[in-house]
Structures are given as structure tokens and as C-alpha cells.
MIDOKE-213348 format. One record per residue (C-alpha): residue in one letter; y, z, x. Coordinates in steps of 0.05 Angstrom, whole numbers, padded with zeros to 5 digits, always signed. Layout:
N
aYZX...
This chain:
282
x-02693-02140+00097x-02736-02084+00106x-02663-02043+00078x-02664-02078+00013x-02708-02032-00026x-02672-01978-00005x-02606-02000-00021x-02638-02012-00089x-02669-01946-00104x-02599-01912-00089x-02557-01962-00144x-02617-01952-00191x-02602-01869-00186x-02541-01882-00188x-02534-01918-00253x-02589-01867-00287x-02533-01805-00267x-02472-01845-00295x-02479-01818-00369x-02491-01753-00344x-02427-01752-00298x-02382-01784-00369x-02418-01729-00416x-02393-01671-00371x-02324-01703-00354x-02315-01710-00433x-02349-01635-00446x-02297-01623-00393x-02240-01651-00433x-02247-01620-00505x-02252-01558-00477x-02185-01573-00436x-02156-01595-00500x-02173-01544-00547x-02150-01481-00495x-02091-01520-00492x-02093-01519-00568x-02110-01450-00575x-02054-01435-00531x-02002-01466-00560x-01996-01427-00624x-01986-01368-00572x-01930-01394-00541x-01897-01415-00612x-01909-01337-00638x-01879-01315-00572x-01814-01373-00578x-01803-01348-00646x-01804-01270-00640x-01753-01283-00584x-01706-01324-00628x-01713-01268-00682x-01703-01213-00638x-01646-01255-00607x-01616-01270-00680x-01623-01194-00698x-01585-01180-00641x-01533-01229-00651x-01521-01199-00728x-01523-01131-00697x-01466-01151-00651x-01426-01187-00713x-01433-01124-00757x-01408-01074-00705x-01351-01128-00691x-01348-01127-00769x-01335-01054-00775x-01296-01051-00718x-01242-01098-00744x-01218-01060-00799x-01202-01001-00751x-01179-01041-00699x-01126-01071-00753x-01108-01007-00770x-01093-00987-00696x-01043-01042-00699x-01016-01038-00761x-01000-00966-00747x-00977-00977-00678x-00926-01034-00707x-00899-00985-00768x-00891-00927-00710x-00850-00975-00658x-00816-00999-00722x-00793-00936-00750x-00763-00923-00694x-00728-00967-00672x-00699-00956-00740x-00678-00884-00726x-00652-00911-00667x-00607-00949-00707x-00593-00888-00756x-00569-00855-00694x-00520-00893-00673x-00489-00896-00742x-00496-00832-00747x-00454-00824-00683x-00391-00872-00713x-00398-00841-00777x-00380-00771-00750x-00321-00801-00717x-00294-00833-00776x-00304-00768-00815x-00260-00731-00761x-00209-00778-00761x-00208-00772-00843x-00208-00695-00842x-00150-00707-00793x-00105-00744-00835x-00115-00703-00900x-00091-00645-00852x-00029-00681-00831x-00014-00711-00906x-00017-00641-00924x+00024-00626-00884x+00073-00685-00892x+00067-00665-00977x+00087-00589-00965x+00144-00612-00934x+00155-00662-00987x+00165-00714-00936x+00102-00762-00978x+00078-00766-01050x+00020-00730-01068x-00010-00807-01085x-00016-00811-01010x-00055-00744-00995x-00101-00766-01060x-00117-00830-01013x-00137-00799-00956x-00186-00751-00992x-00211-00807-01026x-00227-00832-00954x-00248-00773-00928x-00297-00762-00990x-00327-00836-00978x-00336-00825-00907x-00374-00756-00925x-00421-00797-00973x-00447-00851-00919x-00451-00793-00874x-00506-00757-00919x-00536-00819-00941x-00539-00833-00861x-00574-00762-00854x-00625-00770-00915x-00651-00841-00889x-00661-00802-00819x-00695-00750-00848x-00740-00799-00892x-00754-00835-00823x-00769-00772-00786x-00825-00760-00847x-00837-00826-00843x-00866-00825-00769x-00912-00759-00790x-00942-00799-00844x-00955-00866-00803x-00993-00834-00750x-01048-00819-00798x-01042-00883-00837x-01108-00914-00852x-01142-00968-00892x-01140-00968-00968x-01222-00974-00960x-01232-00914-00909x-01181-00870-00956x-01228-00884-01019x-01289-00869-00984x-01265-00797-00961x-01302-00746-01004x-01262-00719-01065x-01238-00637-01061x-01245-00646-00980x-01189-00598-00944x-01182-00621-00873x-01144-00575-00822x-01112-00589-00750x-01059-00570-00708x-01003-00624-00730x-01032-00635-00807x-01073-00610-00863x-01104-00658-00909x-01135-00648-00978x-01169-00705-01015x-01160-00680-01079x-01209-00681-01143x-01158-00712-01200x-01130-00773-01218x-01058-00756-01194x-01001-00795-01215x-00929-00803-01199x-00912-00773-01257x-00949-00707-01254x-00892-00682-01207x-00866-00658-01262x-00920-00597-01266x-00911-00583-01200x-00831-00581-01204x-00839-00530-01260x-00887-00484-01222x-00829-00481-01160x-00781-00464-01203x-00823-00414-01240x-00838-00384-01177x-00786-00395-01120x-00722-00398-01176x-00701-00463-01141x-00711-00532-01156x-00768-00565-01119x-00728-00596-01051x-00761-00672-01059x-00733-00715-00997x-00768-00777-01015x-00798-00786-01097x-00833-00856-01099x-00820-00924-01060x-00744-00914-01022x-00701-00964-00989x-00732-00929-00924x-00803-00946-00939x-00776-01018-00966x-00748-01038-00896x-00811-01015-00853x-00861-01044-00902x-00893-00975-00922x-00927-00965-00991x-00898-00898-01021x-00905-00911-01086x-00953-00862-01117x-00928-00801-01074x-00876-00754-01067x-00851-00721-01003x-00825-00645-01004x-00779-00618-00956x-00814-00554-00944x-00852-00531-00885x-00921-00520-00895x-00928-00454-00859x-00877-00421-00898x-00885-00364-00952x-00861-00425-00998x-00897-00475-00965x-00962-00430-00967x-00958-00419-01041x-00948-00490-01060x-01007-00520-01017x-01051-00468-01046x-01026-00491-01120x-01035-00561-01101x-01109-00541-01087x-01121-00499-01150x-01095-00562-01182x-01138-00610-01154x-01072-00659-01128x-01084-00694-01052x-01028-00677-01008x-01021-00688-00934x-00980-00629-00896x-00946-00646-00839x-00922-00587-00784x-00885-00645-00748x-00887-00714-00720x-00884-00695-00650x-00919-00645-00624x-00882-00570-00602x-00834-00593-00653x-00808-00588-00729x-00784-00647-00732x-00815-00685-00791x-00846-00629-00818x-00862-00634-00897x-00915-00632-00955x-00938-00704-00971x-00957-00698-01045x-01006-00758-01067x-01050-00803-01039x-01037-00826-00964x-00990-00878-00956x-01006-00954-00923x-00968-01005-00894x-00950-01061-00940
């Protein structure tokens, strides 16, 4: 019993410290609460610059994919109109190849009808057929030979094709010189039917008729989907004393023209003077 007070005295102290003890755990908890409070608007600023900076980089990423695409279509479309073209000329050849048989054969008989008619052994009506043959044969022949030289100027011109959009961005009066092509942008409105100036100023000069291989949109450009429309192609080598003369009138005159020393390198093949704007695939 003697215990008892004792045991007494310690409940009483320990009922006087209670509200201290709950005062400091609850001091202890608003301050928890308002670091965690004061923290939290950190953490949101830091979530949200991430998200910008990751959105900025994801638009970065679409516009270079943006700008990339129109090039990249080019690439294509100009790889496509290259294999294209020629397989085309492929063709070309190998009509060119019976058509040059035929046209022996022809010349053959007309010999041997004129023959036949000297000796009076056929009527004349029967040599007149076989020239007409011959003549016929001689027509698909140079057709056959213009649509292979078209092609041949074709391929020159598609391995510079470009997008409509790039073309009008180029700056106007530009000349542009390399070892296959020189370019000049041009500073007038040129038209189709200002080839009519420059036709007058090669025969002026040269006393020859301008040698045009291709004037506008041709049966050529028609098949492979190219867009000639606006532009004429001349015949004429561009590092010739006629070729010289005419790019440096072109200039004076302000008219775009594209001239082309070949389609393949180390050779002439293909080699003309592009007047107009560049072509495009269709």
C-alpha cells in the first residue's frame, strides 16, 4: 500500500503532459502539411515545363518531317519519271530497230521495180506503190527518231525536276552554273508565246530557223506524265558559238531557261536549251 501514492503521482504527471504531447504532435502536422503544400506547386511547375518542352519537341520533330515530305516526294516522283522514261526509250529502241529493217526491205523493192519498169516487164503503177511504201516507212522512222530525241531531253530535264513551291521560291534573275546544267531564273513573265521574239533574233543572227525539238506539251511528255506546257526545248548545244549567243540573249531578255550539256555524264546525249520555266511531273 505504501506504492499507491506513488503510482498516483506518476498518472497525475502524466495526465498534466498529455496536452503538451497533442499541441506538438498537431504543431508537428501543419507544418508537415503545408511543406507538403508548398511543395507541390514545385513539382506541378516542374511536370509542366517537361510536357512543354516535350510538346515543343514533338512539333519540332513534325515540322522537319513537314518539310521533309515535300522533298522526299519529289525524290520519288523524279525517280518514277526517270525509270519511266526509260523504259520508254527502251521501247523506242526496239522500234527503232524493226523500223530500219522495214525501210531496207522498201528501198529494196523500189530498186528491183525499177528495175522490173526499165525493162518494161511492170507498170509504172507498181513502182509508184512501193515508193509510196518506202516513203511511209521513212515517216515512222523520223517520227521514231524525234520521240527518242524528245526522251533523251526528257531524262536531262527530269533529273532536276522539283516542286512547283521550291521553283517559285527561287530568287528571280538568279543564273546557276554546274558541270551537267546552267539554270537561270529569269526576271519576266515569260509565256509560250514569246518564242516568237526569240525565233526572230536566231534568224536575224544565225540565218536559220530556230531548231525547236519539243514547242509546248507533246505526245512524249503526255505518256510519262510530264508538264511541258509553258516551255520550249531547242536543239542546240549550249556550249556552242550558237548556243553561247542565245543563252546570253535569253539573259539580256530576262526569259528562264535551263541548259542542259547532257543527261548522262561524259556524254552529249540529251544536250539542249530548256526555254521556260522548269518542267514537273503531272
Amino acid at each position: 500500500m505504501a506504492d499507491v501514492p506513488r503510482y498516483a503521482t506518476l498518472i497525475i504527471a502524466l495526465l498534466l503532459c498529455a496536452p503538451v504531447m497533442a499541441q506538438r504532435a498537431a504543431t508537428k502536422s501543419v507544418k508537415s502539411k503545408s511543406a507538403k503544400r508548398k511543395a507541390a506547386p514545385v513539382a506541378s511547375k516542374s511536370e509542366a515545363e517537361a510536357k512543354e518542352s516535350d510538346t515543343k519537341a514533338s512539333d519540332s520533330k513534325s515540322d522537319s518531317k513537314d518539310e521533309a515530305k515535300p522533298e522526299t516526294d519529289a525524290a520519288k516522283s523524279r525517280a518514277s519519271l526517270i525509270a519511266a522514261t526509260n523504259a520508254y526509250r527502251e521501247s523506242l529502241d526496239r522500234l527503232q530497230v524493226l523500223y530500219q529493217a522495214e525501210q531496207q526491205r522498201a528501198a529494196t523493192m523500189v530498186a528491183k521495180k525499177r528495175a522490173l519498169l526499165a525493162q518494161g516487164l511492170i507498170a509504172r503503177r507498181e513502182l509508184e506503190t512501193s515508193q509510196t511504201a518506202l516513203s511511209a516507212i521513212k515517216a515512222k522512222l523520223d517520227e521514231n527518231e524525234k520521240k527518242i530525241g524528245e526522251t533523251e531531253q526528257l531524262l536531262a530535264e527530269a533529273s532536276v525536276t522539283e516542286t512547283p513551291a521550291k521553283t517559285a521560291a527561287q530568287k528571280a534573275g538568279t543564273l546557276y552554273t554546274g558541270l551537267r546544267m546552267i539554270r537561270y531564273t529569269g526576271t519576266n513573265n515569260w509565256a509560250l508565246s514569246d518564242v516568237s521574239k526569240v525565233e526572230g533574233f536566231f534568224l536575224a543572227t544565225f540565218r536559220k530557223p530556230l531548231p525547236i525539238s519539243a514547242f509546248g506539251q507533246t505526245a512524249t511528255h503526255d505518256k510519262l506524265g510530264f508538264d511541258h506546257r509553258g516551255s520550249v526545248d531547242v536543239a542546240v548545244h549550249p556550249d556552242t558559238a550558237e548556243g553561247l549567243v542565245l543563252l546570253a540573249y535569253l539573259r539580256n531578255q530576262g526569259i528562264p531557261y535551263i541548259a542542259f550539256r547532257s543527261a548522262v555524264p561524259g556524254s552529249a546525249t540529251g544536250a539542249h536549251i530548256h526555254i521556260g520555266r522548269p518542267s514537273h511531273r503531272i
